[in-house]
N, C-alpha and C positions, 0 to 999 in steps of 0.2 A: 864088536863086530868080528874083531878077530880071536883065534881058539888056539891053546898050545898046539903045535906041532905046523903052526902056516906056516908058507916062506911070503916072504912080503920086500918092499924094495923100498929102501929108503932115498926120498926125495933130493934128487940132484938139485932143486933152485931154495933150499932153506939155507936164510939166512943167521949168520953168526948173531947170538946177542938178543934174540927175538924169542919171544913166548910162544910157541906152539901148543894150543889148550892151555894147560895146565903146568908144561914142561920147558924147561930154558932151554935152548940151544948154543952149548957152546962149540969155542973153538976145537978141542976134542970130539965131539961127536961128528965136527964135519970132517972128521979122513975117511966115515963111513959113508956119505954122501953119493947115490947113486948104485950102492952094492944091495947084493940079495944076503939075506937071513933068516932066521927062523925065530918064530915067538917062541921064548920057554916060560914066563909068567905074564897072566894075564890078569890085570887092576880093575877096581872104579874106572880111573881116569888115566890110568897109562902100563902102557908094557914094558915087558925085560925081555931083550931080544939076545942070541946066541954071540953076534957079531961083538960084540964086546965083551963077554962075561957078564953080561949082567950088572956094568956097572952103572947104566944113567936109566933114565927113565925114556919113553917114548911113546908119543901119544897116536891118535888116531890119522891126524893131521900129518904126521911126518912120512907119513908112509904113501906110494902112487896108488892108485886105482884101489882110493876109499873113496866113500858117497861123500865127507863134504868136501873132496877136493874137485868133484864134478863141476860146472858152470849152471846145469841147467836146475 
């Protein structure tokens, strides 16, 4: 969904410890919890965002205002 160079915003209500897709979420990735970034590589099944260097991985789920985080 998403292309290098988006800014996209990573999810303030993800939980520590939980699978997101593909990807674990740990206690390090939650200091970025509710900040903007920008995609520098884009996966199969998950991205490499600027906000860290590139160090963990990040799926489509983690991110606000993707389609399956919609209700309807």
């Amino acid at each position: 969904m998403y292309k290098v160079g988006d800014k996209v915003k990573v999810r303030s209500d993800l939980q520590i410890d939980k699978m997101y897709g593909m990807a674990y979420y740990n206690p390090y990735m939650h200091h970025f919890a509710g900040k903007y970034t920008t995609i520098v590589s884009v996966y199969k099944d998950y991205y490499e965002v600027a906000i860290d260097a590139k160090k963990w991985n990040w799926t489509l789920e983690m991110f606000e205002d993707n389609p399956s985080n919609k209700l309807f």
